[in-house]
C-alpha positions, -999 to +999 in steps of 0.1 A: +000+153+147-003+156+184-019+187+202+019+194+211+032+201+178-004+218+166-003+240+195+032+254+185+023+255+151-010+274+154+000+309+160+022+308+126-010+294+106-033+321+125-006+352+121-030+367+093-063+360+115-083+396+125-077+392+158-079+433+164-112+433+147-123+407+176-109+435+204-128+460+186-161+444+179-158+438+220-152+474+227-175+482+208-201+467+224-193+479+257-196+510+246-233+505+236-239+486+269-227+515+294-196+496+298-170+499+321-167+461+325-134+445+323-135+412+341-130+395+312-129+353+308-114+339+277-134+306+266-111+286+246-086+309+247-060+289+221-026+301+224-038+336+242-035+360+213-069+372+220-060+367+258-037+388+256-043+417+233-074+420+258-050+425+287-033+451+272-063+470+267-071+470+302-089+439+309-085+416+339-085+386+319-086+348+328-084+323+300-098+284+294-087+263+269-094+226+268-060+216+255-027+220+280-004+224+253-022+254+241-023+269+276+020+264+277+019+284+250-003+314+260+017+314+299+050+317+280+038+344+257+021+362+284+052+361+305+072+372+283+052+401+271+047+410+307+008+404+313-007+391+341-030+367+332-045+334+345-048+305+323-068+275+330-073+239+316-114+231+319-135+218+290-163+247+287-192+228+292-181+219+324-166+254+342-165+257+378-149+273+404-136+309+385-163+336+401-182+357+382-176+380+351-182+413+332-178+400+298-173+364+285-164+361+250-162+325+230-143+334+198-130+323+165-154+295+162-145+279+189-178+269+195-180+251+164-159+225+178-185+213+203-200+180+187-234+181+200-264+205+207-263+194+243-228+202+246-235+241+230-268+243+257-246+231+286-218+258+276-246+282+275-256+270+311-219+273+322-214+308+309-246+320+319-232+308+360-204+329+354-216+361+343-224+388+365-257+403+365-262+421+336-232+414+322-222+402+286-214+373+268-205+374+232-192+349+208-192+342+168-196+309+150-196+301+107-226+306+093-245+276+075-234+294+043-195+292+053-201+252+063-221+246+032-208+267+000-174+277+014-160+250+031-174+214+020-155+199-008-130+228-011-094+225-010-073+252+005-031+254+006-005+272+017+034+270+004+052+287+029+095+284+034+089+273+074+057+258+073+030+246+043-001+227+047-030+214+024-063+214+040-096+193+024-129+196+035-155+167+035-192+168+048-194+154+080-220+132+097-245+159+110-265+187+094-241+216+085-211+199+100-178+194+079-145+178+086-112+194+077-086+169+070-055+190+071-016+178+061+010+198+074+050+198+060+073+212+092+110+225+080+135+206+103+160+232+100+187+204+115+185+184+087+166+207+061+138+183+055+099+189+060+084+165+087+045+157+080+018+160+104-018+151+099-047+161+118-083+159+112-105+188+126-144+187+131-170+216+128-208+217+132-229+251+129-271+255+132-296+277+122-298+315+141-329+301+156-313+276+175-286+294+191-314+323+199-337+294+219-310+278+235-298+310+247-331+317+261-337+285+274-302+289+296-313+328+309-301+349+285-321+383+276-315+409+250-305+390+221-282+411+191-267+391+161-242+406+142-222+395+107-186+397+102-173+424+122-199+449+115-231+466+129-248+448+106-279+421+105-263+387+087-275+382+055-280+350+031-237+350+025-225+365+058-197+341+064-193+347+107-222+350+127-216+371+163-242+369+192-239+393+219-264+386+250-272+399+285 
């Protein structure tokens, strides 16, 4: 499957995702902070869901996203939903030339996606160039629980009319990494046959520790974790794992 057809696909497979628990869990925190901050950047900002709900809210956001068919997306549903909002194709370990802002958020495991530490401590150096003084960046990633005891060698399907997928996950290479080998079935509704796509999607996690040094080591202060949505600590099963830094 090319990016392309993923990219148009993508919001149908994510329709169920909590992305209102995301704008909350934001608002939330700016709340705690003082916060009347709303220059908001969007790191890989998908099809602009998140983008967008964001904007509606108030924010003056800007979104990133690595993959240009993505981006097509999220300009023609911001368009037509009437929000102002500038999208961007830029890998995140490499952003330049956007200013500085009040909040930047890295969500739904996006950073997973990165294959290396050194590519996770140069985003952190990015982000960190971009963020106004004092201002917030927040983003969540799977806990090693998720990789290890959720994910590896599980199967996971969906039969849907329009759309169906089965999706296997395999250890990968690294230390709490997985691959997710995922075959989709596509209704042609001009013929009224399914069309089958196949990607193969990679995902690495690491220890709380980690993330907290390399955080530290790029400038960050005022290190808060969070798990799943709430004002909680994560504990030995919390499945997503939310950072929030000054």
């Amino acid at each position: 499957m090319s990016y392309e057809q993923f990219a148009y696909l993508y919001d149908e497979l994510m329709k169920d995702a909590p992305y209102d628990e995301w704008v909350r869990f934001v608002k939330d925190r700016l709340k705690e902070n003082g916060g009347n901050r709303i220059r908001f950047l969007d790191l890989a900002c998908g099809t602009g869901e998140l983008s967008i709900r964001f904007a509606k809210e108030g924010f003056d956001v800007t979104g990133v996203d690595l993959s240009e068919d993505m981006l097509a997306v999220a300009r023609a549903k911001s368009e037509e939903q009437g929000m102002s909002i500038s999208f961007y194709q830029q890998d995140m370990t490499k952003l330049e030339g956007h200013g500085q802002f009040d909040i930047i958020g890295i969500f739904c495991d996006s950073l997973n996606y990165l294959k290396t530490e050194e590519d996770v401590i140069q985003t952190f150096s990015s982000v960190h160039q971009h963020l106004k003084p004092g201002g917030l960046f927040i983003f969540d990633v799977h806990s090693i629980f998720k990789i290890s005891q959720i994910f590896i060698n599980q199967t996971f399907a969906l039969n849907d009319e329009h759309v169906s997928y089965i999706w296997n996950s395999f250890p990968g290479e690294f230390p709490n990494s997985v691959e997710h080998d995922l075959s989709f079935f596509v209704l042609d509704e001009k013929i009224g046959m399914y069309d089958r796509f196949d990607e193969l999607h990679f995902q690495r996690t690491y220890p709380m520790e980690d993330y907290k040094n390399w955080l530290i080591q790029a400038g960050f202060e005022g290190i808060k974790i969070y798990a799943d949505f709430e004002n909680t600590a994560p504990g030995p099963q919390s499945e997503r794992i939310f950072f929030v830094v000054r």
